[in-house]
Rosetta silent file (secondary structure, phi, psi, omega in degrees, C-alpha in Angstrom):
SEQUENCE: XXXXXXXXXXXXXXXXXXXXXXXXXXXXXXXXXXXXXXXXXXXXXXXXXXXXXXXXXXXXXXXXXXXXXXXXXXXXXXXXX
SCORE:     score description
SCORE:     0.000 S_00000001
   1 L     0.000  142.566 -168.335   -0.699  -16.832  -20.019 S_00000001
   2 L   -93.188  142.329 -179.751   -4.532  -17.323  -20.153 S_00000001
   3 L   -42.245  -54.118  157.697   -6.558  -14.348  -20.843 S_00000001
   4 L  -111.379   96.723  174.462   -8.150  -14.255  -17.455 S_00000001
   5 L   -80.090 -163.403 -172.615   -5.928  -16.489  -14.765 S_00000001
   6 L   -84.836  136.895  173.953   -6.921  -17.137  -11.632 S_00000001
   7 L  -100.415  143.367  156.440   -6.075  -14.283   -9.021 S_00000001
   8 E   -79.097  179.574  163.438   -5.304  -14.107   -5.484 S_00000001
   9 H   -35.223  -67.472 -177.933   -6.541  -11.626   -2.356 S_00000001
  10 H   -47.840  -36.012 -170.145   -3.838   -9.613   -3.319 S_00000001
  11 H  -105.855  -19.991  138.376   -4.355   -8.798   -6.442 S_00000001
  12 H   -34.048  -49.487  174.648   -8.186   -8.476   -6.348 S_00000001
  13 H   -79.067  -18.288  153.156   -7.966   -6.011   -3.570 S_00000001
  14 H   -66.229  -74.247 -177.183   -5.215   -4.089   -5.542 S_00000001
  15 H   -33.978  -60.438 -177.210   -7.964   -4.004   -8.800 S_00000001
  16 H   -43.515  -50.590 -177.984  -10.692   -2.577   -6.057 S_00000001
  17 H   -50.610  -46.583 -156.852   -8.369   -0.434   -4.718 S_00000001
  18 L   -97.316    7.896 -164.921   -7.644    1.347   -8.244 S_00000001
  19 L  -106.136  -39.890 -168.956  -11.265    0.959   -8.733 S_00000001
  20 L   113.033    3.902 -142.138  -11.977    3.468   -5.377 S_00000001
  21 L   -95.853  136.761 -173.934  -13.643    0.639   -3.723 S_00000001
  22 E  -106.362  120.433  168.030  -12.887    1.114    0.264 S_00000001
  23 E   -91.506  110.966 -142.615  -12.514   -1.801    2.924 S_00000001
  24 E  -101.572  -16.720 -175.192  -15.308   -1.158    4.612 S_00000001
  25 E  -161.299  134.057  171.322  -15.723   -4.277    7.121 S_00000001
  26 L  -114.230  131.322 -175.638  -13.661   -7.150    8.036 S_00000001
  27 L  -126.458  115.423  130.383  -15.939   -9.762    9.593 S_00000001
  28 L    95.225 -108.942  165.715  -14.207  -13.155   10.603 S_00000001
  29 L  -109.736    6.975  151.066  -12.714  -14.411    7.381 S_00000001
  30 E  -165.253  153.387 -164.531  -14.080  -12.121    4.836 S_00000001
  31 E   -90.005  160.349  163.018  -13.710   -8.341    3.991 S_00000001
  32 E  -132.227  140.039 -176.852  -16.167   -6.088    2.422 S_00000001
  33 E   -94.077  142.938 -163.198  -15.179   -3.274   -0.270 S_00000001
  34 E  -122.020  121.765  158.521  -17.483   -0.864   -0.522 S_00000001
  35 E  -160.797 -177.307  117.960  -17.482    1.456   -3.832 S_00000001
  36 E     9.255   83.609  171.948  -19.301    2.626   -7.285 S_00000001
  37 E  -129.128  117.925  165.548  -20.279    1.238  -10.464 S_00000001
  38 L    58.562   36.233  151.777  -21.824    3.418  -12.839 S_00000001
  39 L    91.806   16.229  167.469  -23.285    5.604   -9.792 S_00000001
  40 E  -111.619  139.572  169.608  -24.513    2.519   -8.079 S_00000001
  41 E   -35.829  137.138  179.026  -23.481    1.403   -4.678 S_00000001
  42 E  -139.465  109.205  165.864  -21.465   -1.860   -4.602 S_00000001
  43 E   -98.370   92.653 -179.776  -20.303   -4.437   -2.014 S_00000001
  44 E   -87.098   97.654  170.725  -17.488   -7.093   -2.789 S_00000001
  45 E   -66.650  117.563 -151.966  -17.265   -9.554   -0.104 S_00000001
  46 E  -122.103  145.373 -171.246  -13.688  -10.607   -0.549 S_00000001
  47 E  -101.684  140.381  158.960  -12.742  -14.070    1.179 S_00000001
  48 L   -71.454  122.565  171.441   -9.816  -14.579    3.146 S_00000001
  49 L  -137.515  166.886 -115.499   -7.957  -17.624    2.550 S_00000001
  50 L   -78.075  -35.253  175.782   -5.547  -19.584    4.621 S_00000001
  51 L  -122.939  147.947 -178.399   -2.915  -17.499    2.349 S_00000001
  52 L   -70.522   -8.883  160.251   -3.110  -13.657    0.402 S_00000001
  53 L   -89.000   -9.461  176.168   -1.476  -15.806   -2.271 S_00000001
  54 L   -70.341  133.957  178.892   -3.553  -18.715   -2.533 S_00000001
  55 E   -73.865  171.680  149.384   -5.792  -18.142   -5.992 S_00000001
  56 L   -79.899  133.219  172.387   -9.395  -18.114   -5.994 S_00000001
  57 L   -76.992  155.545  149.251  -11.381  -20.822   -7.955 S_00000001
  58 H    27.565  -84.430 -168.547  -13.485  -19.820  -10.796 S_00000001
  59 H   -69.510  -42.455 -162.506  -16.514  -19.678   -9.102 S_00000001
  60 H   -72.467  -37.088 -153.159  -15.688  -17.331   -6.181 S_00000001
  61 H   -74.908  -90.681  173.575  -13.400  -15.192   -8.409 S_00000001
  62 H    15.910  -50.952  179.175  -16.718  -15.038  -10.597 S_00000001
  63 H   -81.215  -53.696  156.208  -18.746  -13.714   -7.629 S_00000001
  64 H   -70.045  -29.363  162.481  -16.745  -11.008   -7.025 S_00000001
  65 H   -56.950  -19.171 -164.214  -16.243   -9.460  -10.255 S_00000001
  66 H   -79.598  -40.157 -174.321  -20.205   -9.822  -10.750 S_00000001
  67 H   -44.010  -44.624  178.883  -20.529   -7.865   -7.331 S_00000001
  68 H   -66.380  -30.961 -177.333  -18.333   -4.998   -8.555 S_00000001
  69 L    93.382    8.612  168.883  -20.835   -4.376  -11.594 S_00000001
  70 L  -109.479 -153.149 -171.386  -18.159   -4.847  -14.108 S_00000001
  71 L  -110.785 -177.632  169.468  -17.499   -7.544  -16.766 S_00000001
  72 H   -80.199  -25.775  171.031  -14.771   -9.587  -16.513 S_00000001
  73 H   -86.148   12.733  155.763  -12.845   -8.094  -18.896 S_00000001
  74 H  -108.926   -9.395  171.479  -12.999   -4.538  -17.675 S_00000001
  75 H   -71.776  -40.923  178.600  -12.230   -6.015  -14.271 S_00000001
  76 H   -57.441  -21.030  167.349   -9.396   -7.701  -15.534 S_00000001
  77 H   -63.676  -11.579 -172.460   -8.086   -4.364  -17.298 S_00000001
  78 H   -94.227  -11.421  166.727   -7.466   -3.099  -13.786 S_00000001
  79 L   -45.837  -35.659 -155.085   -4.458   -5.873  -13.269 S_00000001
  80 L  -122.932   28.492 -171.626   -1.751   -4.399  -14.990 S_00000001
  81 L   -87.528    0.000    0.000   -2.748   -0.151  -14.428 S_00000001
């Protein structure tokens, strides 16, 4: 298994969740999580895609982890907690 695979909707919004981060708006096809990092305000636009099991490429995955204010590797520590 590769150190960081690719995740789906589910499991990114589990990681948020355990993070504190609150879904704060649903607009259309994507949600926004609202929470903390290091006592700053944060907003993860999380996209809806045709399935909550369908992965995320790369780039998008990318975009929300930057959004949260963590690295990828402490976002990725929140998968298995």
């Amino acid at each position: 298994m590769p150190k960081y695979p690719p995740l789906d909707r589910s499991q990114v919004e589990s990681i948020l969740k355990k993070l504190h981060f609150q879904n704060k708006r649903q607009k259309a096809s994507h949600a926004h999580w609202e929470g903390y990092t290091e006592g700053r305000r944060r907003i993860v636009t999380v996209d809806h895609l045709k399935s909550k099991k369908e992965k995320y490429g790369h780039k998008l995955l990318g975009k929300m982890i930057e959004q949260s204010g963590l690295s990828k590797e402490e976002f990725y520590s929140y998968l298995n907690k």
